[in-house]
C-alpha positions in Angstrom: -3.9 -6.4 5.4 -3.3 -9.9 3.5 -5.0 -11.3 1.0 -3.3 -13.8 -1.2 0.2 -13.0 -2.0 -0.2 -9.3 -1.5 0.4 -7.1 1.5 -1.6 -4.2 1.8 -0.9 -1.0 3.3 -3.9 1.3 4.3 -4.8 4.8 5.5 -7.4 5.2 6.9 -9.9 8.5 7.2 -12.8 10.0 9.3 -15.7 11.0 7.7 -17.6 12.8 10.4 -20.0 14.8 8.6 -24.0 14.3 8.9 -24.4 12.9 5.7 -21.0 10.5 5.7 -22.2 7.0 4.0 -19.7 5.5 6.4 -17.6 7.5 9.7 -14.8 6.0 8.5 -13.1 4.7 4.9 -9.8 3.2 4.3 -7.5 3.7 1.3 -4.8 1.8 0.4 -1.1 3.1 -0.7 1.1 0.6 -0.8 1.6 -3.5 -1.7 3.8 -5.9 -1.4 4.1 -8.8 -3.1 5.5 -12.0 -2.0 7.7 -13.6 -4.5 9.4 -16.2 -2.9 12.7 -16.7 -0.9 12.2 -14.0 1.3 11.9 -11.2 -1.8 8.8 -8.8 -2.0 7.9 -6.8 -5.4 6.6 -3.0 -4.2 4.0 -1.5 -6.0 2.2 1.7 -5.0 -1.8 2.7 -6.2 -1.4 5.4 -8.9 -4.9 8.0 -9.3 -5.6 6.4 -11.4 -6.8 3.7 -9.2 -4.6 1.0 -10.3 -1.1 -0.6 -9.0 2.4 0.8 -10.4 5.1 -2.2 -10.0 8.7 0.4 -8.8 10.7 -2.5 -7.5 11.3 -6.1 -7.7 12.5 -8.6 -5.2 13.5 -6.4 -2.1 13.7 -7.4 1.2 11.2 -6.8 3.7 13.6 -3.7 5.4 14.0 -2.6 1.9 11.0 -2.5 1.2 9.7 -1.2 4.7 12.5 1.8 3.8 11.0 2.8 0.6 7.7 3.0 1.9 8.9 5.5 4.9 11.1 7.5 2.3 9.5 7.3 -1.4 7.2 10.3 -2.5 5.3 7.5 -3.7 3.9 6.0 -0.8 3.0 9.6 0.7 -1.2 7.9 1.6 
């Protein structure tokens, strides 16, 4: 998902029991932020609940990369 400069990447999760305020909830794991020139920052969402900057100015395949083999971005 967009929204401003930041990519978002979500999971997302079925709820199926009776008393489930929603069937289905989404999480996000991972963001990318545009910087310019082509060049993302990649930040991942700590328990915490709030964004951890790992890299600056990858590439998109770089950064696509890290998502698939970080521990990190495990949603």
């Amino acid at each position: 998902k967009w929204y401003r400069n930041y990519f978002y990447f979500c999971s997302k999760y079925h709820s199926p029991g009776p008393n489930a305020i929603s069937p289905f909830f989404e999480s996000k794991f991972a963001r990318m932020e545009y910087v310019g020139d082509n060049k993302f920052n990649l930040s991942y969402m700590r328990y915490t609940g709030q964004w951890l900057e790992l890299y600056e100015g990858l590439s998109l395949d770089e950064c696509l990369t890290a998502i698939e083999k970080e521990p990190h971005f495990i949603p």
